[in-house]
C-alpha positions in Angstrom: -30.9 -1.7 -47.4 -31.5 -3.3 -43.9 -28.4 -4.9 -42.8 -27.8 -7.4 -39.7 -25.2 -9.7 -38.6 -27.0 -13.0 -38.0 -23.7 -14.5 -36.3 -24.3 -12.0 -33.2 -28.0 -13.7 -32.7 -26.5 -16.2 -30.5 -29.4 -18.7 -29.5 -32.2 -16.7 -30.7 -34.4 -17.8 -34.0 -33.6 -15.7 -36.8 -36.6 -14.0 -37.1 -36.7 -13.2 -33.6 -33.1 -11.4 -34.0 -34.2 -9.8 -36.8 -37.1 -8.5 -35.1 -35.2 -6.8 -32.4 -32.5 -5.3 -34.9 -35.1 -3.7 -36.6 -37.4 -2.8 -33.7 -34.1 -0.9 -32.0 -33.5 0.4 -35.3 -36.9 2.2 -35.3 -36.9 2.9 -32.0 -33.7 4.8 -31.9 -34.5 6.6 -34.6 -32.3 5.2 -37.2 -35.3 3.9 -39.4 -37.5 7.5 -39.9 -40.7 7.2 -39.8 -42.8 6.4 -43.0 -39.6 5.0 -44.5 -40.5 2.0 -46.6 -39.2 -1.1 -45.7 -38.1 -3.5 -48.0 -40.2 -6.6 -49.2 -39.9 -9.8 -47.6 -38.4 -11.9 -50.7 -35.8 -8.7 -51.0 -34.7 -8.5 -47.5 -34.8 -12.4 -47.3 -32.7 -12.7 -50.3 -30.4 -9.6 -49.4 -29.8 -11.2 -45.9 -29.5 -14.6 -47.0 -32.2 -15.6 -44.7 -35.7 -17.4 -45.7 -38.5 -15.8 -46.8 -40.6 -16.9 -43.7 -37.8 -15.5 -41.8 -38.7 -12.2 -42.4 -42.8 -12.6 -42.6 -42.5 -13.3 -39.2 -40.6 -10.6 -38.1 -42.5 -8.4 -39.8 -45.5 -9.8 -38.3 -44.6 -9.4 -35.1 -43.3 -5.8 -36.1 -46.8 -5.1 -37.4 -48.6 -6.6 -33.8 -46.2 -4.3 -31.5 -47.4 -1.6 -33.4 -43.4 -0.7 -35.0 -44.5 -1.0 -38.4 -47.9 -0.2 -40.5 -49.1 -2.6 -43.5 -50.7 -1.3 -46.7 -52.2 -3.5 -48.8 -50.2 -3.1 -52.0 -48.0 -1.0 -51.1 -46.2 -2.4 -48.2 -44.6 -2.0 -45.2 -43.6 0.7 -44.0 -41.9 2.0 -40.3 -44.2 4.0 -37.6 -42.2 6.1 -35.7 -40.5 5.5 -32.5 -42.1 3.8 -29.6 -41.3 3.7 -26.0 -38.4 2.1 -25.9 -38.3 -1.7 -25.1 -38.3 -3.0 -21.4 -35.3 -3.5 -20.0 -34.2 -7.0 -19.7 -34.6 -8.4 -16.0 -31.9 -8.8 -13.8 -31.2 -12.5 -13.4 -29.7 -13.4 -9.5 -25.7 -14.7 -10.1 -26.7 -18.0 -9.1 -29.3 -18.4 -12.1 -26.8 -16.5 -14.7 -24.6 -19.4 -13.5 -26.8 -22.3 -13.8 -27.9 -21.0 -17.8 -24.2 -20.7 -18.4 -23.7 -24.4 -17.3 -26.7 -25.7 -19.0 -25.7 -24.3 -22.4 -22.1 -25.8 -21.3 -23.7 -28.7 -20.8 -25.1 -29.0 -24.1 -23.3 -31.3 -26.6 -22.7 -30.4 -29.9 -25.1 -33.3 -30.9 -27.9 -34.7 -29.3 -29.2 -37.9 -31.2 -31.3 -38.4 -28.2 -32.7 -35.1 -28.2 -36.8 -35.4 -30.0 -37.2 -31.5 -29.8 -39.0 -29.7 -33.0 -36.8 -26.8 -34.4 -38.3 -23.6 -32.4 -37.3 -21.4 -35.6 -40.0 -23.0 -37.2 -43.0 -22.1 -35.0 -45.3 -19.6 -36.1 -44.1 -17.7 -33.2 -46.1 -14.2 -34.3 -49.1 -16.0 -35.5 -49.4 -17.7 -31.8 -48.9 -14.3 -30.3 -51.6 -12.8 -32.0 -54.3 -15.5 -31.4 -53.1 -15.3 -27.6 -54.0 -11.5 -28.2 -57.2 -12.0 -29.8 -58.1 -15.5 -26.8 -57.5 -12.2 -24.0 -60.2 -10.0 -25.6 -63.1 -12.7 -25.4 -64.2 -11.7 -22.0 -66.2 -14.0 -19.7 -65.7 -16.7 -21.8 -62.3 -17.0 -21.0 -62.5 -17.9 -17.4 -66.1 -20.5 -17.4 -65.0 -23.6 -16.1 -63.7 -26.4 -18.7 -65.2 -29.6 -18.9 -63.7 -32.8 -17.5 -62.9 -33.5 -21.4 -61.5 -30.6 -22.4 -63.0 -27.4 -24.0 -65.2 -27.8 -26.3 -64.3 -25.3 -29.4 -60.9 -27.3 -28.7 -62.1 -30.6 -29.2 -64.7 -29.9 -32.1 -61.3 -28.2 -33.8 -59.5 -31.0 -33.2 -62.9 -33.6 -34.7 -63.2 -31.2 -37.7 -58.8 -31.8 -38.7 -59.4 -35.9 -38.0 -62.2 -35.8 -40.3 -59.9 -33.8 -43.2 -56.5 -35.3 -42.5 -57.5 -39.1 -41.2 -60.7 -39.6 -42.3 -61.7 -40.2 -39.1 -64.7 -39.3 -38.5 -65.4 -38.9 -34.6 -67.8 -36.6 -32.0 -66.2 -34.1 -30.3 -67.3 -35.8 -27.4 -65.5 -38.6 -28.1 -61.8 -36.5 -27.6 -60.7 -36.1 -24.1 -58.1 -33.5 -23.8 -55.3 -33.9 -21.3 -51.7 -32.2 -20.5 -49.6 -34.9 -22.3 -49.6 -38.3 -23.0 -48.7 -39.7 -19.5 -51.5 -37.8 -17.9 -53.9 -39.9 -20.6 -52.2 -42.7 -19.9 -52.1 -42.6 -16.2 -56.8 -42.2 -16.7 -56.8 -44.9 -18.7 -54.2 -47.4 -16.2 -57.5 -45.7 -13.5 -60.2 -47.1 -16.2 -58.6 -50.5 -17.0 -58.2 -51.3 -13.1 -55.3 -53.2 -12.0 -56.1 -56.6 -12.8 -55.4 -55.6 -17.0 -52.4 -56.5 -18.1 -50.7 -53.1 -20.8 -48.5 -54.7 -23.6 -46.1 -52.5 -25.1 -43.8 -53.0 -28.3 -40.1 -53.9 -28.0 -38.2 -52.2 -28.4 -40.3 -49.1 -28.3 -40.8 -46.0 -25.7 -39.9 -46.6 -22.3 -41.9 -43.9 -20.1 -45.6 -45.3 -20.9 -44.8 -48.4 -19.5 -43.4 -47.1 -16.4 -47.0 -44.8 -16.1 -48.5 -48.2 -16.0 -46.6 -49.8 -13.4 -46.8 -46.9 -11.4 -50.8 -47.1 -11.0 -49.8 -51.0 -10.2 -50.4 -52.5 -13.4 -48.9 -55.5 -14.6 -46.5 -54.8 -18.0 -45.4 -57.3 -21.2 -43.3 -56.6 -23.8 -43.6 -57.9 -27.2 -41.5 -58.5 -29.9 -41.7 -56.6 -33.0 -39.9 -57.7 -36.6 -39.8 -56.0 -39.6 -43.4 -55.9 -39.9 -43.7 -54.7 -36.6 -46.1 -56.0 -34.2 -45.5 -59.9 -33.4 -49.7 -60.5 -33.4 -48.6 -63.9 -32.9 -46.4 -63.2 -29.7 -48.9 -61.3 -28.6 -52.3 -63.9 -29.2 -49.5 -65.8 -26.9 -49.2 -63.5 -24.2 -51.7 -62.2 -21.0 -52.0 -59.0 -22.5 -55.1 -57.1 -22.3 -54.6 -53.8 -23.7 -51.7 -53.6 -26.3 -49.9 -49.9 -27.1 -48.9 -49.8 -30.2 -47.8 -47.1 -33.2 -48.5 -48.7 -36.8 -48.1 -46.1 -38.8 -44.3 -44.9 -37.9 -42.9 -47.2 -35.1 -40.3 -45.3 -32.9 -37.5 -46.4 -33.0 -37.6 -48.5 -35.9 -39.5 -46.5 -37.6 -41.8 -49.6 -39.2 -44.7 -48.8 -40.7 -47.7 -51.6 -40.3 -48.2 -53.5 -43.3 -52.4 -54.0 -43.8 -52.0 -57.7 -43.0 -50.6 -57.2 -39.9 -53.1 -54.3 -39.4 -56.1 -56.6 -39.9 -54.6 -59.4 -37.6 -54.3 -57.1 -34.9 -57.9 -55.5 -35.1 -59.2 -59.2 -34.6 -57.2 -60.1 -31.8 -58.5 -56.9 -30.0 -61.7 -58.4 -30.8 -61.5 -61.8 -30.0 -61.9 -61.0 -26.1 -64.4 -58.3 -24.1 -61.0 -57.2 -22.4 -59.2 -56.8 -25.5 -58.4 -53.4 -26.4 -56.0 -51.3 -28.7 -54.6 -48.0 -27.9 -53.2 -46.4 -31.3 -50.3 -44.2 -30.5 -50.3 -42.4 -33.7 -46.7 -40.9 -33.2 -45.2 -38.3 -35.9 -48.0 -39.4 -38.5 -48.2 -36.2 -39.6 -44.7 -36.5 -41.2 -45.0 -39.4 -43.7 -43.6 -38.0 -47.2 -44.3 -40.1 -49.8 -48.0 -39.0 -49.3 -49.2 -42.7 -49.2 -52.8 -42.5 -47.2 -52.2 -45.0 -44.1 -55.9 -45.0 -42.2 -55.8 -45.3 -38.4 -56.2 -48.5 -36.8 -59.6 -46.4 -35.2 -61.7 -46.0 -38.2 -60.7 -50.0 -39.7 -62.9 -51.0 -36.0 -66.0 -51.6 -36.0 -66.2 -53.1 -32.5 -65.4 -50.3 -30.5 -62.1 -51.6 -29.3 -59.5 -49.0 -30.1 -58.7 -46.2 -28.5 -56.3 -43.3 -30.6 -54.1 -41.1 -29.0 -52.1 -38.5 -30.4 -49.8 -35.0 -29.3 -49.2 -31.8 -29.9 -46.2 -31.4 -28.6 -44.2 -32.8 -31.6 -45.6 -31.1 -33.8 -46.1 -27.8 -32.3 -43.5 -27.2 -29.3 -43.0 -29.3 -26.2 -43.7 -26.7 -23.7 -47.1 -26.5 -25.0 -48.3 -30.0 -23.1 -51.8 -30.8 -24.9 -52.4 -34.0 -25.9 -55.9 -36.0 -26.6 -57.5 -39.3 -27.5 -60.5 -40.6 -29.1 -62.3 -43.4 -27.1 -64.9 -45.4 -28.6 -68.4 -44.9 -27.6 -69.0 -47.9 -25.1 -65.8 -47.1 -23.6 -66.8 -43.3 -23.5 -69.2 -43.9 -21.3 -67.5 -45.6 -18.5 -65.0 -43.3 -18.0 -67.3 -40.6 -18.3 -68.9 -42.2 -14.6 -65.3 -43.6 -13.5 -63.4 -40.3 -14.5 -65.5 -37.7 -15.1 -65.1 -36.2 -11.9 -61.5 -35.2 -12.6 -61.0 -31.5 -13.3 -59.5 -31.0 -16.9 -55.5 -30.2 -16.7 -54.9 -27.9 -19.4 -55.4 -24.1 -19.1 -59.0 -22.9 -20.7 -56.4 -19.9 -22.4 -54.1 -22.7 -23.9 -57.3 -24.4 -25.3 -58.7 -21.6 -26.8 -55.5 -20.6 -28.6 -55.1 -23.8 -29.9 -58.6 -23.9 -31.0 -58.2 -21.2 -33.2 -55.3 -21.9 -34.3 -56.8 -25.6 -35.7 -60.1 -23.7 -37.1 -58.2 -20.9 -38.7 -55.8 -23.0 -40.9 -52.8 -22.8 -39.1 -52.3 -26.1 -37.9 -52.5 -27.3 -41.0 -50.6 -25.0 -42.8 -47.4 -25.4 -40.5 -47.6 -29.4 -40.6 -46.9 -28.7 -44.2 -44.1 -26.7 -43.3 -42.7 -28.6 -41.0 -43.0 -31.9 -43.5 -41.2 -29.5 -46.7 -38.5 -28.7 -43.7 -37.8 -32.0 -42.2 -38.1 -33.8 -45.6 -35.1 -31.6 -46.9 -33.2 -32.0 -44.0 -33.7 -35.5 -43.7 -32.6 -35.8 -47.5 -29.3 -34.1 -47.1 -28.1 -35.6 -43.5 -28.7 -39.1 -45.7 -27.1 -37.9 -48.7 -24.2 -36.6 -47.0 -23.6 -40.0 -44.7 -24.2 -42.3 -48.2 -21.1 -40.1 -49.6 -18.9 -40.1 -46.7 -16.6 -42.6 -44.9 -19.1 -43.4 -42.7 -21.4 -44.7 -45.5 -19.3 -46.9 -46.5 -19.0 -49.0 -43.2 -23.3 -48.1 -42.6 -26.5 -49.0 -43.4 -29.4 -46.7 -43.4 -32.6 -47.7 -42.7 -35.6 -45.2 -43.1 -39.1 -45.5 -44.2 -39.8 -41.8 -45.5 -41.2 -40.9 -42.5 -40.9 -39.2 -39.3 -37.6 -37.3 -38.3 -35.9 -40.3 -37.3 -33.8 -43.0 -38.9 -31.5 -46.4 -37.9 -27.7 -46.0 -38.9 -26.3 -49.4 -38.7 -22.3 -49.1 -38.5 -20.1 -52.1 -38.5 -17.6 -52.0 -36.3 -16.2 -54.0 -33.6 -16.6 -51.2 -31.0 -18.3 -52.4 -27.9 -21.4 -50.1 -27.0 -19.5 -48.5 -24.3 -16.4 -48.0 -26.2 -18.9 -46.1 -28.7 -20.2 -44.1 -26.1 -16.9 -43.1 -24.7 -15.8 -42.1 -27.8 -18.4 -40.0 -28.4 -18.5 -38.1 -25.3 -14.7 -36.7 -26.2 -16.0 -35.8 -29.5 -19.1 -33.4 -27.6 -21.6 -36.1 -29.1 -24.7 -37.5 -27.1 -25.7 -40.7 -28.8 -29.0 -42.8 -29.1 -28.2 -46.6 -29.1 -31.3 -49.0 -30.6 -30.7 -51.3 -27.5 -31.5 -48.7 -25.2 -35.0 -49.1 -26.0 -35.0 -53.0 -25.5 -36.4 -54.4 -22.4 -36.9 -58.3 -23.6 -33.9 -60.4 -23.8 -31.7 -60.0 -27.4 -32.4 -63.7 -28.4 -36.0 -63.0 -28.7 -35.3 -61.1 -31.9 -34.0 -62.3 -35.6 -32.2 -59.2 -36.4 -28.7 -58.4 -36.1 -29.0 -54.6 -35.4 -30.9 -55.7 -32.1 -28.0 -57.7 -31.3 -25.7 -55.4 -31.7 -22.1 -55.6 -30.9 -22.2 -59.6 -30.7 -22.8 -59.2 -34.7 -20.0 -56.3 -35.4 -23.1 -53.9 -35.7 -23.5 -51.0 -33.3 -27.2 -49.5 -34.1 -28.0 -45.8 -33.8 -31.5 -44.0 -33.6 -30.3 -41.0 -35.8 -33.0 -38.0 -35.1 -32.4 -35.3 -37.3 -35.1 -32.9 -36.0 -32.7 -30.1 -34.5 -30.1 -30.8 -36.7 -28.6 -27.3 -37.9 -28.1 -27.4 -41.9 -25.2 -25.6 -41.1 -23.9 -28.2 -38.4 -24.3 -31.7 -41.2 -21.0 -31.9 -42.4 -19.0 -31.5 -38.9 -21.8 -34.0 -36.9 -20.9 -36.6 -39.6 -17.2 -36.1 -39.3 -16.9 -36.1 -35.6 -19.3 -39.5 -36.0 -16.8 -40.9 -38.6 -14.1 -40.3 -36.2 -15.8 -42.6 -33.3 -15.5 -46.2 -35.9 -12.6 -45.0 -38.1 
């Protein structure tokens, strides 16, 4: 039977480690060749691994040509290959740099929003890269201003299954990340339009606004969310907002509130509602929330989502959905722009949408983060810590609030942390309007004995749970 210490992988996914173990194995000569290797679920369960673990390592033993599949029969080794390229040489001043950076890293980050690489179909990806690299011509013809179009059809055809949105692929506009959508649509509006933006709420779009010279509000949210009645008060013009998972309360929009937002967009030809529809793919309780987009019927919302939560974040693709009036100005305003994503990135993703992928690995990912969510929850309710915390969490997303009573100041919490290897994320640092404005103690913080943290558990090891909540414990108690 295959065996492999895991503890020697060091940062490397596990299926990646177990890749190379094999591969070496093989290519030195120590697997023969023709010698059947055992299945996945018995080499999972003999090295205490999961099962998707080892399909991926066998994948991507199968692509490099190190292994042969039968159908039925299995998998089996294929003789020795050249031998792997060596590893480059890396100059003394970068080995020292990557030394300091993983230094550098604390043994929690709270503030870190990073999906767990492990869980990326890694060899899947690889293989449609493969197969994008063999289409010829059609790999270098210039991309639209809007993106590719197998890309955004993909993209039309999963909105229509998953949201019932139901949208022309000419519609999407494809950009590299959510800034660079943000920063067209701050071109579009003009300067005179005023941006709203929930508080608290995410702190980079509204500095992409003021950076194109565009006047910025903040309004309120409660435990509905959405003020619509601080904001029918306000100068805003175009209001961001994320109703079905608000980060970093994590609210979801109640219908009501829904409604009363839809009709203030269109009570005014300036009006308009741009639907951040942040980590919507990882609601767990199953409950169908439509998007703010198809509940308009006056063309006044614009929807914007990312890939780079849900896939990786160095793969920068993100898109929206404008509404057909609006379509066609910035087709004449911005259509001139060439489009920022590579056409080889676009065609990979493409596939990967049409083919089932997508799909299949949100489901993953929600089984995954559901779990792990679960336990970190669990664990806190039956510790110390849970009994001087609240937890607030709306089954969804991969975040959660963790109020804690204490009398610690907000600095004196984060100096306590740092000597415990912790990096924490406070709920006030998301807060731009004065505390008064809200009726809720955990935006008040340390004037009500409650410190608030935004707990994301998205790279949280399972291994790692009970030590990050005993080092935690140790900041209040």
């Amino acid at each position: 039977m295959l065996t492999y210490d895991f503890s020697k992988r060091g940062d490397k996914p596990k299926y990646l480690f177990l890749y190379e173990s094999i591969r070496d194995d093989i290519a030195a000569g120590k697997i023969e060749r023709n010698t059947k290797l055992p299945s996945k679920r018995t080499l999972a369960n003999h090295l205490n691994v999961g099962i998707n673990t080892v399909a991926n390592a066998y994948d991507l033993l199968v692509g490099e040509g190190y292994v042969k599949s039968s159908e039925r029969k299995g998998f089996f080794a294929d003789g020795a290959k050249e031998s792997p390229a060596p590893e480059r040489e890396v100059c003394d001043i970068c080995k020292t740099k990557q030394k300091r950076k993983k230094a550098d890293e604390p043994f929690l980050n709270l503030m870190s929003n990073r999906t767990s690489v492990e869980l990326f179909p890694a060899t899947v990806w690889n293989q449609l890269m493969r197969k994008t690299l063999n289409q010829g011509d059609e790999l270098f013809r210039t991309v639209p201003f809007n993106g590719l179009l197998e890309l955004r059809c993909a993209i039309s055809g999963y909105l229509a299954r998953n949201k019932g949105m139901e949208v022309d692929a000419e519609q999407i506009v494809i950009g590299a990340g959510s800034e660079y959508l943000y920063m067209r649509l701050a071109q579009l509006f003009g300067k005179t339009r005023i941006f709203g933006f929930e508080d608290p709420g995410y702190k980079k779009l509204p500095q992409v606004a003021r950076s194109f010279e565009n006047l910025v509000e903040f309004v309120p949210i409660d435990e509905h969310g959405l003020r619509v009645d601080a904001l029918a008060k306000s100068d805003v013009d175009v209001m961001h907002v994320s109703p079905a998972n608000h980060f970093p309360t994590g609210i979801i929009m109640p219908a009501s509130r829904r409604d009363a937002l839809v009709k203030w967009a269109q009570g005014a030809p300036k009006h308009y509602i741009i639907e951040d529809d942040y980590d919507s793919e990882f609601r767990y309780n199953e409950e169908y929330i439509a998007p703010l987009f198809s509940e308009d019927a006056h063309d006044k919302v614009i929807y914007m989502n990312t890939f780079s939560k849900t896939l990786v974040p160095s793969i920068r693709i993100s898109y929206m959905v404008l509404p057909p009036k609006l379509l066609e100005k910035y087709k004449e305003r911005m259509g001139f722009y060439s489009n920022t994503v590579s056409s080889f990135e676009q065609f990979t993703l493409a596939q990967f949408i049409s083919e089932g992928h997508f799909e299949r690995h949100i489901n993953r990912l929600k089984k995954h983060y559901k779990q792990l969510k679960s336990e970190v929850i669990a664990e806190i309710k039956g510790s110390k810590l849970g009994e001087i915390s609240e937890i607030i969490d709306n089954n969804a997303g991969t975040h959660f609030l963790l109020n804690v009573k204490t009398c610690l100041t907000h600095k004196e919490v984060a100096e306590r942390a740092k000597t415990l290897d912790l990096t924490l994320n406070f709920l006030t640092d998301y807060l731009a309007l004065p505390k008064e404005k809200f009726d809720r103690p955990d935006f008040n913080e340390s004037e009500n004995g409650i410190v608030s943290l935004v707990f994301n558990c998205a790279t949280v090891r399972r291994a790692d749970i009970l030590e990050a909540i005993d080092r935690l414990t140790k900041i209040f108690l």
